[in-house]
Backbone as CSV, one residue per row, in Angstrom:
resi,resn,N_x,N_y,N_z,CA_x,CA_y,CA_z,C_x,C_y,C_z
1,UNK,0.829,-1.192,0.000,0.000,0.000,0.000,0.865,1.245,0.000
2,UNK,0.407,2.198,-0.834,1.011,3.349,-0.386,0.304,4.615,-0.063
3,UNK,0.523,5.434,1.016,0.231,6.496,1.427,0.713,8.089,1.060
4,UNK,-0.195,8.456,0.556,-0.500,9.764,-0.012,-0.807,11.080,0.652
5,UNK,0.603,12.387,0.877,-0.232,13.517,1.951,0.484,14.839,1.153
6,UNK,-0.733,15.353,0.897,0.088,16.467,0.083,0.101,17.535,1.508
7,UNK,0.638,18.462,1.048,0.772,20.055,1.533,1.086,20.748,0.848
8,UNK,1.500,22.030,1.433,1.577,23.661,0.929,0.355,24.233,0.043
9,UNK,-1.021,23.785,0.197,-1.696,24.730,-0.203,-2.329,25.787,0.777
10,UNK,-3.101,26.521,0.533,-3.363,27.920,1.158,-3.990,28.713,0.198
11,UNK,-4.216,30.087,0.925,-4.761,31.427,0.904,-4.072,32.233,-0.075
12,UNK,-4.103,32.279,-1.445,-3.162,33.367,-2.562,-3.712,34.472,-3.323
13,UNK,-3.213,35.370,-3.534,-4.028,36.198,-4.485,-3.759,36.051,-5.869
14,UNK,-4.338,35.973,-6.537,-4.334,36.331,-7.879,-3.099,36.482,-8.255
15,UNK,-2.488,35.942,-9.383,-1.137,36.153,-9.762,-0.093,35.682,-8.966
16,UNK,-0.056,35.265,-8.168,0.665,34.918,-7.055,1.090,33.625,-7.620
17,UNK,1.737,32.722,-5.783,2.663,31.339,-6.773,2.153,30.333,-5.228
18,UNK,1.933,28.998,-5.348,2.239,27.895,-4.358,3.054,27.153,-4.989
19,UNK,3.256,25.911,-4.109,4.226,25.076,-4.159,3.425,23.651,-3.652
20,UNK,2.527,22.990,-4.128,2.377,21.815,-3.787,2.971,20.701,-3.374
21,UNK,3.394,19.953,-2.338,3.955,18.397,-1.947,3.493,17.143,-1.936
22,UNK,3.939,16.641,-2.343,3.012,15.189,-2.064,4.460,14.216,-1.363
23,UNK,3.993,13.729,-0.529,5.133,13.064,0.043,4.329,11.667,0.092
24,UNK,5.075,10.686,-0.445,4.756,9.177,-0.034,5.508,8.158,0.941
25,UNK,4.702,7.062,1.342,4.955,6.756,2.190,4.402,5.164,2.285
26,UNK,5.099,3.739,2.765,4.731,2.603,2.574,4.999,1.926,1.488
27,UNK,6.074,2.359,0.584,6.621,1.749,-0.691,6.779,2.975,-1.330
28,UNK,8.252,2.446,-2.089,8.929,3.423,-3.164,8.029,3.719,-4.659
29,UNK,7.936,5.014,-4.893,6.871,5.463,-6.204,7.732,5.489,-7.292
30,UNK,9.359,5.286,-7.051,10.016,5.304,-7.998,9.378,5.360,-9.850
31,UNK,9.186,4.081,-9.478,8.398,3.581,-10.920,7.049,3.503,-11.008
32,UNK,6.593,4.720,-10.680,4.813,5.081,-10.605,4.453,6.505,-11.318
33,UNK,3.797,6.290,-12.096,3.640,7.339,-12.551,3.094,8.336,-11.851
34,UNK,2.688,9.621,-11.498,2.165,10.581,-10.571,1.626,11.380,-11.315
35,UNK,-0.066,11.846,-10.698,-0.691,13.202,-11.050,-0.772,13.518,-9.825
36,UNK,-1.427,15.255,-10.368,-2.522,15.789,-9.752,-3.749,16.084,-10.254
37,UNK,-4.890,15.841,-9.586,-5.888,16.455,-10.020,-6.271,17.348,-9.137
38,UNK,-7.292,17.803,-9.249,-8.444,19.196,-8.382,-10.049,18.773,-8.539
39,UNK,-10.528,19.320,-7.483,-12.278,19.145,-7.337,-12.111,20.152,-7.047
40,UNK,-13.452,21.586,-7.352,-13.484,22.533,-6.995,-15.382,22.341,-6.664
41,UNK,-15.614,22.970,-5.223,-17.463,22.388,-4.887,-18.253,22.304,-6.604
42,UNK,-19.046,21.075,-6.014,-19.881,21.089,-6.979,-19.678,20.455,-8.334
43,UNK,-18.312,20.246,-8.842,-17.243,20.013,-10.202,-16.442,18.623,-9.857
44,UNK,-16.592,17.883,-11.032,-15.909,16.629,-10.997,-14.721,16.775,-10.900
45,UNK,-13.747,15.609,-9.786,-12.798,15.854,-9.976,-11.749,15.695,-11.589
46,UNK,-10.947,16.744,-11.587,-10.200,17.074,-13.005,-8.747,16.854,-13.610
47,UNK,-8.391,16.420,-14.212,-7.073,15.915,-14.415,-6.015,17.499,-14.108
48,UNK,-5.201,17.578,-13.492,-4.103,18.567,-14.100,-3.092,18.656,-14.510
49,UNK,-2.364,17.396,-14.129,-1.037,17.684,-14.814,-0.408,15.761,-13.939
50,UNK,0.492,15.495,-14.755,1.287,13.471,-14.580,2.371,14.394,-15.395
51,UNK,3.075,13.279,-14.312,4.635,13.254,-14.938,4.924,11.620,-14.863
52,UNK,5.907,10.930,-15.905,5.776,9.462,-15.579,7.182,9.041,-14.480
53,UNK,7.330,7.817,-14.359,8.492,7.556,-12.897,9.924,8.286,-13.504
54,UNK,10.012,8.474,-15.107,11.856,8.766,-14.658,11.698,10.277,-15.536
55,UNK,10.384,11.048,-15.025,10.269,12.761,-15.797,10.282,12.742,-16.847
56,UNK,10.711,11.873,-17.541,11.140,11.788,-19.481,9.336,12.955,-20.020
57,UNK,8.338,12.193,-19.600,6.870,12.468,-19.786,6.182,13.631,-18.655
58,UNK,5.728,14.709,-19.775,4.964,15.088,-18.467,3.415,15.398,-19.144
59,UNK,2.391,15.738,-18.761,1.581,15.849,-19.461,0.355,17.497,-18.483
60,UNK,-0.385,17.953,-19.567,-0.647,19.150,-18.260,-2.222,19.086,-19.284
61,UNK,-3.198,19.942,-18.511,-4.402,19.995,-18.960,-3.724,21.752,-19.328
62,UNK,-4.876,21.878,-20.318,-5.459,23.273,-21.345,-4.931,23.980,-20.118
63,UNK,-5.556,24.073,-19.203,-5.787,25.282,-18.767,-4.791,25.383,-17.298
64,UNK,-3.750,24.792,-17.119,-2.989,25.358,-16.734,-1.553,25.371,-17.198
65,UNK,-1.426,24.508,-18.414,-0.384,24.838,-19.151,0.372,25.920,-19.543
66,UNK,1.460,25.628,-19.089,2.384,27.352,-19.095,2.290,28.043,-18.044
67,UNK,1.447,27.497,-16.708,1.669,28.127,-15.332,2.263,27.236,-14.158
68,UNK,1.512,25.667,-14.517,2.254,24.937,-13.742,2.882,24.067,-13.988
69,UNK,3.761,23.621,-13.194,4.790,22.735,-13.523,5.073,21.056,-12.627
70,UNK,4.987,20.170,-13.071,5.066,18.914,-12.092,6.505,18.349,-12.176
71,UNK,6.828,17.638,-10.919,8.163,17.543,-11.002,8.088,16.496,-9.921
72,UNK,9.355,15.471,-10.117,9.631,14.438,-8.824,10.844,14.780,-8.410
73,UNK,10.738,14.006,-6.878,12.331,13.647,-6.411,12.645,12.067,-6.049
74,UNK,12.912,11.165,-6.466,12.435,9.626,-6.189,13.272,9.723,-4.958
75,UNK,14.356,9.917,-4.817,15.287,9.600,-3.705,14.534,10.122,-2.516
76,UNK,13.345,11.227,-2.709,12.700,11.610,-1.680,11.373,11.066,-1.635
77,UNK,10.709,10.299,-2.732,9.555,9.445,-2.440,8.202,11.022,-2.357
78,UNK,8.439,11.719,-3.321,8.047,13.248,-3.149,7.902,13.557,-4.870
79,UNK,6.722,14.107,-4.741,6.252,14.842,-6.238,5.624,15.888,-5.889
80,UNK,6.289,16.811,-7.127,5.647,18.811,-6.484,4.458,18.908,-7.746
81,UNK,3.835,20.019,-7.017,3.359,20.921,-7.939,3.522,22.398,-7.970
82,UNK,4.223,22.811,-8.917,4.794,24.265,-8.792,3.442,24.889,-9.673
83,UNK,2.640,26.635,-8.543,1.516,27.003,-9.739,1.970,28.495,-9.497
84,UNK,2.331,28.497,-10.928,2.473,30.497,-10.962,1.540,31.615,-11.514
85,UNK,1.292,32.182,-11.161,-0.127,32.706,-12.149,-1.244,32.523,-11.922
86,UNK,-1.286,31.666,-10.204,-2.481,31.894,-9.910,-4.073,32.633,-10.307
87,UNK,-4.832,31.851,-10.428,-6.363,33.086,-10.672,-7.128,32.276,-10.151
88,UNK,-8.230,32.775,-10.185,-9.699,32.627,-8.939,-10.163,30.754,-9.002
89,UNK,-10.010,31.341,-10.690,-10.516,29.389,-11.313,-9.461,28.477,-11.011
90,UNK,-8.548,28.520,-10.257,-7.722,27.589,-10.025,-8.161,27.076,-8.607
91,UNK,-8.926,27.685,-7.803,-9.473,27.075,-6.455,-10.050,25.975,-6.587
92,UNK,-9.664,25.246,-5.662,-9.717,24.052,-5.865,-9.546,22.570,-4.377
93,UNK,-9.437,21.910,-4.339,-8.594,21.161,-3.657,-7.902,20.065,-4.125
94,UNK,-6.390,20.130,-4.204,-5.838,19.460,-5.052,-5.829,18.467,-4.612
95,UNK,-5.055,17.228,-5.162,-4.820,15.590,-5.041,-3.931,15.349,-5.294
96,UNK,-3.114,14.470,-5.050,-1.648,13.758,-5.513,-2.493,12.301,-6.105
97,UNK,-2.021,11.489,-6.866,-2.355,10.416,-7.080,-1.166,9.486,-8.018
98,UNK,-1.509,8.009,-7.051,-0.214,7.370,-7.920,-0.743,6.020,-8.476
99,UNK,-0.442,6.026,-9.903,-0.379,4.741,-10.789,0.739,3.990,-10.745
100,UNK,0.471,2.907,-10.528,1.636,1.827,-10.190,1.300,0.931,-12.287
101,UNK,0.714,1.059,-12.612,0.707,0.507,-13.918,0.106,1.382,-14.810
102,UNK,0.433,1.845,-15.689,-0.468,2.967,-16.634,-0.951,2.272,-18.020
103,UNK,-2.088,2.546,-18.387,-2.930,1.954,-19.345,-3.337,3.402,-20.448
104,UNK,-2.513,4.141,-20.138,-2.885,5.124,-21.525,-3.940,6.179,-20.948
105,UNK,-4.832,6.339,-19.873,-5.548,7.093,-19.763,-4.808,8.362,-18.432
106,UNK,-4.256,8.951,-18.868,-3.202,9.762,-18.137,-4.347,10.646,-16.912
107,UNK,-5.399,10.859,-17.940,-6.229,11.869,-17.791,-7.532,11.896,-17.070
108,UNK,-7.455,10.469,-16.306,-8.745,9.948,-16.034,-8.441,9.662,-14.179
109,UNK,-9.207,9.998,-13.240,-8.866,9.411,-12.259,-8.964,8.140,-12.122
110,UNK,-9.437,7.344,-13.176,-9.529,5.847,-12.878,-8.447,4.970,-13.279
111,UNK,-7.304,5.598,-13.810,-5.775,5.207,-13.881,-5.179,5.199,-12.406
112,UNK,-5.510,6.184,-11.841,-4.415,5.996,-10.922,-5.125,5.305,-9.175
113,UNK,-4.567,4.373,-8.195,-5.025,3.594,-7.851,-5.039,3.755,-5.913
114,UNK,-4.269,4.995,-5.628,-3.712,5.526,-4.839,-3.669,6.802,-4.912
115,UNK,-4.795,7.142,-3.719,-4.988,8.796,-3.523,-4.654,10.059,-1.972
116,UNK,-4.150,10.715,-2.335,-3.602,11.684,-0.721,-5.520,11.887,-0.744
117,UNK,-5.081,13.202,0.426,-6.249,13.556,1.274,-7.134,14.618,0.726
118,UNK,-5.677,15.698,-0.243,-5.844,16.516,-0.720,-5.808,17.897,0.097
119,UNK,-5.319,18.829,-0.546,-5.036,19.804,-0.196,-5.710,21.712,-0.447
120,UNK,-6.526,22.027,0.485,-7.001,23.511,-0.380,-5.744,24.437,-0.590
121,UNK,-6.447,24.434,-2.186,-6.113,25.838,-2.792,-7.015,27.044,-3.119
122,UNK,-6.649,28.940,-2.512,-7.826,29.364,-2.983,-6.941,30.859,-3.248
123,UNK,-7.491,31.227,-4.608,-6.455,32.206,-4.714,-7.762,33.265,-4.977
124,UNK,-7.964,34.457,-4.445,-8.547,35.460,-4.235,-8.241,36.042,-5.525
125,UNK,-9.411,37.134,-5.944,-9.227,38.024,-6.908,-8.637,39.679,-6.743
């Protein structure tokens, strides 16, 4: 089994920057592929952005492409989410999630098999 806990989200304004964590725990993610997604009330949760186990791959949805950035550290059992450019529609509460086998659907929460707690994000206008 592995265990999933993100942090660093919070309170931002507009334009502004976080730093998402996901730290794992109960087996190495080395060779797991990693997203994040977001639920914002009311809204299915949404793909945002996978990177695969050795970074070669990363993949990002429309709409935050060119603000955020996903990234691992295996030796730390740790995957970020860097968001710059914050705006209102990015509130959310994010997710870490890890695929231990990937079947092509990068984009779907039903790839990945292992989920954190999730984390609020809310960036003011």
């Amino acid at each position: 089994q592995v265990q999933l806990v993100e942090s660093g989200g919070g309170l931002v304004q507009a334009g502004g920057s976080l730093r998402l964590s996901c730290a794992a725990s109960g087996r190495s993610i080395s060779r797991y592929g990693m997203g994040w997604f977001r639920q914002a009330p009311g809204k299915e949760r949404e793909f945002v952005a996978r990177i695969n186990w050795s970074s070669a791959d990363t993949y990002y949805a429309d709409s935050v492409k060119g603000r955020f950035t996903i990234s691992r550290d295996n030796a730390k059992n740790t995957v970020y989410l860097q968001m710059n450019s914050l705006k209102p529609e990015d509130t959310a509460v994010y997710y870490c999630a890890a695929d231990p086998v990937y079947s092509g659907t990068y984009y779907s929460p039903l790839e990945y098999d292992y989920w954190g707690q999730g984390t609020q994000v809310t960036v003011s206008s």
